[in-house]
C-alpha positions as CSV (number, residue, x, y, z in Angstrom):
1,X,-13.3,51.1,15.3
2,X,-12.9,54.4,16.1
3,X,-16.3,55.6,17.3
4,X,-14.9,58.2,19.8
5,X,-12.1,60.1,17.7
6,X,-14.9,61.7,15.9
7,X,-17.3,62.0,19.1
8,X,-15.9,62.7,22.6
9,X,-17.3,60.8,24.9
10,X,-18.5,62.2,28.2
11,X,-18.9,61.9,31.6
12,X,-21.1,63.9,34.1
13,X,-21.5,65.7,37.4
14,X,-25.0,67.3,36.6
15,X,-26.7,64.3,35.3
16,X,-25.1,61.9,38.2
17,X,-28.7,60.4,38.9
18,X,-28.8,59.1,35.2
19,X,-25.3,57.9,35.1
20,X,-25.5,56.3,38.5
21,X,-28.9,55.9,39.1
22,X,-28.9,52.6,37.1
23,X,-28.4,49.1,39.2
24,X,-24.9,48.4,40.1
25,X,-22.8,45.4,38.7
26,X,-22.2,42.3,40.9
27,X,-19.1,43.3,44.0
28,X,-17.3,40.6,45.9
29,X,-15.6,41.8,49.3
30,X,-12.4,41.9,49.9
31,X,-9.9,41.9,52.6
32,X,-7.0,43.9,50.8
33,X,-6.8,47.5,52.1
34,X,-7.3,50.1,48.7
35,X,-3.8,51.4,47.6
36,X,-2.4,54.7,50.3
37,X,-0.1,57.3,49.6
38,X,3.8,56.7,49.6
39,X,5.3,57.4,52.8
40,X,1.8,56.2,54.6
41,X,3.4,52.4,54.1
42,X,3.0,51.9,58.2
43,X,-0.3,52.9,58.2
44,X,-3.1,50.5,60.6
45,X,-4.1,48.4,57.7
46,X,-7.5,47.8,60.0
47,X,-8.7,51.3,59.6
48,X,-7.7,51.8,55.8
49,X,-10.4,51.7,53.1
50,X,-10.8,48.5,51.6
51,X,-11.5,47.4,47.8
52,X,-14.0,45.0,46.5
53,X,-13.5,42.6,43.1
54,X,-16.2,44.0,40.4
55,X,-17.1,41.7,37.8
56,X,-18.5,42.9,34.7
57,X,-19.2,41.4,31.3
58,X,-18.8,42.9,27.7
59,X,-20.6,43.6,25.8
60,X,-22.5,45.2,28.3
61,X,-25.3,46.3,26.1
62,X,-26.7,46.5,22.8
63,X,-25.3,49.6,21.2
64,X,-27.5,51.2,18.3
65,X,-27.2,50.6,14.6
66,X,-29.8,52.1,13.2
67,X,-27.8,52.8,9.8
68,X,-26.3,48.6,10.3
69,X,-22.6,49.9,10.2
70,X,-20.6,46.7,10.2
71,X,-18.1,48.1,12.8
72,X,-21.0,48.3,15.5
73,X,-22.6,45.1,14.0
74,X,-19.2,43.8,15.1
75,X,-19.5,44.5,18.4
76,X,-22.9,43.7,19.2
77,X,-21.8,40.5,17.9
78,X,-18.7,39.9,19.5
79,X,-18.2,37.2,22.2
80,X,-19.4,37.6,26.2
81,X,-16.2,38.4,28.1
82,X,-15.5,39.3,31.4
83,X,-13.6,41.5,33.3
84,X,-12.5,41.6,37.0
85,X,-11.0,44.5,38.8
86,X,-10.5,45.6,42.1
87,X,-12.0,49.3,43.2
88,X,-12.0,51.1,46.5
89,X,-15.1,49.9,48.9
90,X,-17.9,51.9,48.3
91,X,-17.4,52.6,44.5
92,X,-19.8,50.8,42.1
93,X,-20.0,50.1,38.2
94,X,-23.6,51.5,37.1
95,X,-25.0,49.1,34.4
96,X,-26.0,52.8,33.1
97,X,-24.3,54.5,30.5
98,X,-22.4,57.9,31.4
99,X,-24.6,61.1,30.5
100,X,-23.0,64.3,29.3
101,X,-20.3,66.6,30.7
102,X,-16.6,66.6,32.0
103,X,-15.5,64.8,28.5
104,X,-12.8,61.7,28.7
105,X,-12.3,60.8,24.8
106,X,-11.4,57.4,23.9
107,X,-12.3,54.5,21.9
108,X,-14.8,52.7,23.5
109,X,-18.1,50.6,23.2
110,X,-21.1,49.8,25.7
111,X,-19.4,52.2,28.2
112,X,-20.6,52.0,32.1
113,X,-20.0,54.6,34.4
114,X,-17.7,54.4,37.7
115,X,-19.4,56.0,40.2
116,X,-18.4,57.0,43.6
117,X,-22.1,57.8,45.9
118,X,-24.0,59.0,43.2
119,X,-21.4,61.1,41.4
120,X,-19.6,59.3,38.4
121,X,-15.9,59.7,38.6
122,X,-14.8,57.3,35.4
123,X,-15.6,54.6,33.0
124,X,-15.2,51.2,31.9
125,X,-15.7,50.2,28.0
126,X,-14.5,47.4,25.5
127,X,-13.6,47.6,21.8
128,X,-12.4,44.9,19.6
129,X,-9.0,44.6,17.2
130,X,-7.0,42.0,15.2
131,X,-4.3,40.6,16.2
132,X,-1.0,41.5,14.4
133,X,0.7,38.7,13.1
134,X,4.0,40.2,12.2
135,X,7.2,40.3,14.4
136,X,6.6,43.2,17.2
137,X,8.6,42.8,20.5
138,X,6.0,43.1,23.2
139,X,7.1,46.2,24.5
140,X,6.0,47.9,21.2
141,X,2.7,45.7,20.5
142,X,0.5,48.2,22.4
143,X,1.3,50.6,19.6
144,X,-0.5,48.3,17.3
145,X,-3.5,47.8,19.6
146,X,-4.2,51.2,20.8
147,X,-3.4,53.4,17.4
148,X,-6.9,55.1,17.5
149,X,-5.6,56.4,21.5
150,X,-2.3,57.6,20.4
151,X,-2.5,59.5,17.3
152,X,-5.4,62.2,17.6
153,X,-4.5,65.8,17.9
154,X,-7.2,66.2,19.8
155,X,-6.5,63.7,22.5
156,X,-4.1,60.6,23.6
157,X,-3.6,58.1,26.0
158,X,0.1,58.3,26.0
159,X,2.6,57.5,27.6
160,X,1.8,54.2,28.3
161,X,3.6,51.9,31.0
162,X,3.1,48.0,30.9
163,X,2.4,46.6,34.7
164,X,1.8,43.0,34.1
165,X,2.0,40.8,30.9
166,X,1.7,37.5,29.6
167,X,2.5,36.0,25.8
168,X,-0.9,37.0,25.4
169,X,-2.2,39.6,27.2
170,X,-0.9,42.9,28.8
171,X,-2.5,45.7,30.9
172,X,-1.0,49.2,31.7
173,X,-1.1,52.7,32.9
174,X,-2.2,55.4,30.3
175,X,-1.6,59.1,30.5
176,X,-4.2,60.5,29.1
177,X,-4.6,64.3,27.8
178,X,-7.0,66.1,26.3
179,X,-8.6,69.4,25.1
180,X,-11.4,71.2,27.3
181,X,-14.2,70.5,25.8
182,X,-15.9,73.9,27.3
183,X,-12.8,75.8,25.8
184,X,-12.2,74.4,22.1
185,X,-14.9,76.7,20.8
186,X,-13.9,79.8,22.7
187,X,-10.3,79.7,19.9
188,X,-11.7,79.0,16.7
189,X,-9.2,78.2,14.5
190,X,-5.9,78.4,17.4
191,X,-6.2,75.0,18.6
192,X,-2.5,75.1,20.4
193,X,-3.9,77.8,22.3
194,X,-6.7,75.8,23.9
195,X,-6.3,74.8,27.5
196,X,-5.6,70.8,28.1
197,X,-7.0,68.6,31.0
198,X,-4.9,65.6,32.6
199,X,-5.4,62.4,34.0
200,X,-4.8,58.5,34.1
201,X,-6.3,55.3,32.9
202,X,-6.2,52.0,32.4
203,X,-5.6,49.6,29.4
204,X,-5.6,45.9,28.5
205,X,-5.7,43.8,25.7
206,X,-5.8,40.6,25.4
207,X,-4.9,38.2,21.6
208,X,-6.8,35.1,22.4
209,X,-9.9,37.2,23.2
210,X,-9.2,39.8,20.7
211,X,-10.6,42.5,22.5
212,X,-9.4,45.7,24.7
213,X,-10.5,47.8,27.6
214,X,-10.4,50.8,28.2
215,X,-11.0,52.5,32.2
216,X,-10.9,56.7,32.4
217,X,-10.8,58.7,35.9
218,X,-11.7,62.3,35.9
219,X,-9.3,64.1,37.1
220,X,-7.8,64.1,40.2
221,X,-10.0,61.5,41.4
222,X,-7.0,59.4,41.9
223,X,-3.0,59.6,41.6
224,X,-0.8,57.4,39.3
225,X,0.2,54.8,42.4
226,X,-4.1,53.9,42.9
227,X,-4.5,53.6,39.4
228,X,-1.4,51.5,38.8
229,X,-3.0,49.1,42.2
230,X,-6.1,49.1,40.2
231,X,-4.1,48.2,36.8
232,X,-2.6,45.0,38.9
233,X,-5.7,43.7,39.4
234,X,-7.5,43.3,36.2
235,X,-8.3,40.3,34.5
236,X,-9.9,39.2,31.1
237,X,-11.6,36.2,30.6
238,X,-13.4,34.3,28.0
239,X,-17.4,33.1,29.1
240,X,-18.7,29.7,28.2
C-alpha cells in the first residue's frame, strides 16, 4: 500500500471551494476549551475557543480501480470503521476530497479535507496493514506499521512520539518533512539542495482493526502542544 510514495498527495488554498465546498461530516459540541499556548494555563476558560467531537467513517468513499489493482480492491473492500477526534470549534471535515496545491505526502486512502472557513488546512485518510506477529516491544511496533512514512527520501513522518496506547492500539505525534513541491524541479538532479517544508501530524493504528490513520496540518496551522491535544483525543472503532 503505498499509493502516495509515488504520487504526492496535495492539499489546496486556490481550489478551497472544491475541497471544502462539499457537505461537512457529522460534529458533536463540546464543552472542553481547544488546547492554548504554554504559559496561557490561567487563561478564562469561558472565553477560550472550544472543540467539537467529529466522527467520521472509513472508507469514506469508493476510490477508483479502473486497472482492478488488488491493493485498492483491498481498500474498497475493507470493513466500515470509525474515527472520533476532537478539532477546534469552527473547523469541519469536508466529505470532499483535497484538490491540488501546498503538497503533504503520505500514505493514505479516501482522503477528506480539514478545513477551517473555506480554506483547507489538513487531512484525514485511512490505509490498511497486517499485523506483525513476531516479538516487537511496542515502543518499536510503529516502525512496522508506518514503514512506507519513514523510509522515503523524498518525505517522512518521523520522529514519531507515542501519546496514548493500549495492547492493541497506539496513536502519536509525527514530524513530518518534506520537499517543496514548487522547488524539486527548479535542481534537477541536486536533490540535497532542494528547500524542505515542516510540520506535524497525527498517527494511529490499531491490530484488532487492522487499519491506520493518518491526519496532516499545513504548516503552521498549529504548534506541536494542539496537535498532541488533538492526538489525545482520537479513537478507532469497529461498525456493526
Amino acid at each position: 500500500m503505498k499509493r502516495f510514495l509515488s504520487v504526492l498527495f496535495l492539499l489546496t488554498l486556490t481550489a478551497a471551494g472544491t475541497a471544502c465546498g462539499g457537505v461537512s461530516i457529522h460534529t458533536h459540541s463540546s464543552a472542553s476549551p481547544a488546547p492554548v499556548q504554554s504559559g496561557a494555563a490561567e487563561a478564562d476558560t469561558s472565553t477560550a475557543p472550544q472543540t467539537q467531537t467529529i466522527s467520521i467513517v472509513f472508507p469514506a468513499y469508493t476510490e477508483p480501480n479502473p486497472e482492478q489493482l488488488p491493493a485498492v480492491g483491498q481498500i474498497n473492500s475493507a470493513a466500515k470503521f470509525q474515527v472520533e477526534l476532537a478539532l477546534p470549534a469552527g473547523w469541519t471535515v469536508s466529505q470532499t476530497p483535497p484538490g491540488d496545491a501546498v503538497p503533504i505526502p503520505g500514505d493514505f486512502y479516501t482522503p477528506l479535507s480539514i478545513c477551517s472557513g473555506d480554506e483547507p488546512i489538513g487531512y484525514i485518510g485511512f490505509n490498511v496493514f497486517e499485523p506483525f506477529d513476531g516479538d516487537i516491544p511496542q515502543a518499536e511496533y510503529y516502525k512496522a506499521v508506518y514503514p512506507g512514512l519513514r523510509l522515503s527520501s523524498f518525505f517522512h513522518w518521523d520522529p514519531y512520539t507515542a501519546v496514548k496506547a493500549t495492547d492493541t492500539a497506539e496513536t502519536g505525534v509525527a514530524e513530518i518533512w518534506y520537499l517543496d513541491p514548487n522547488e524539486i524541479d527548479k535542481h534537477p538532479g541536486a536533490m540535497p539542495d532542494v528547500p524542505h517544508l515542516e510540520t506535524y501530524g497525527v498517527l494511529s493504528y490499531d491490530k484488532r482493526l487492522r487499519v491506520y490513520i493518518g491526519i496532516a496540518f499545513v504548516p503552521d496551522i498549529l504548534d506541536r502542544a494542539q496537535v498532541q491535544a488533538i492526538a489525545e483525543s482520537v479513537t478507532l472503532s469497529p461498525i456493526g
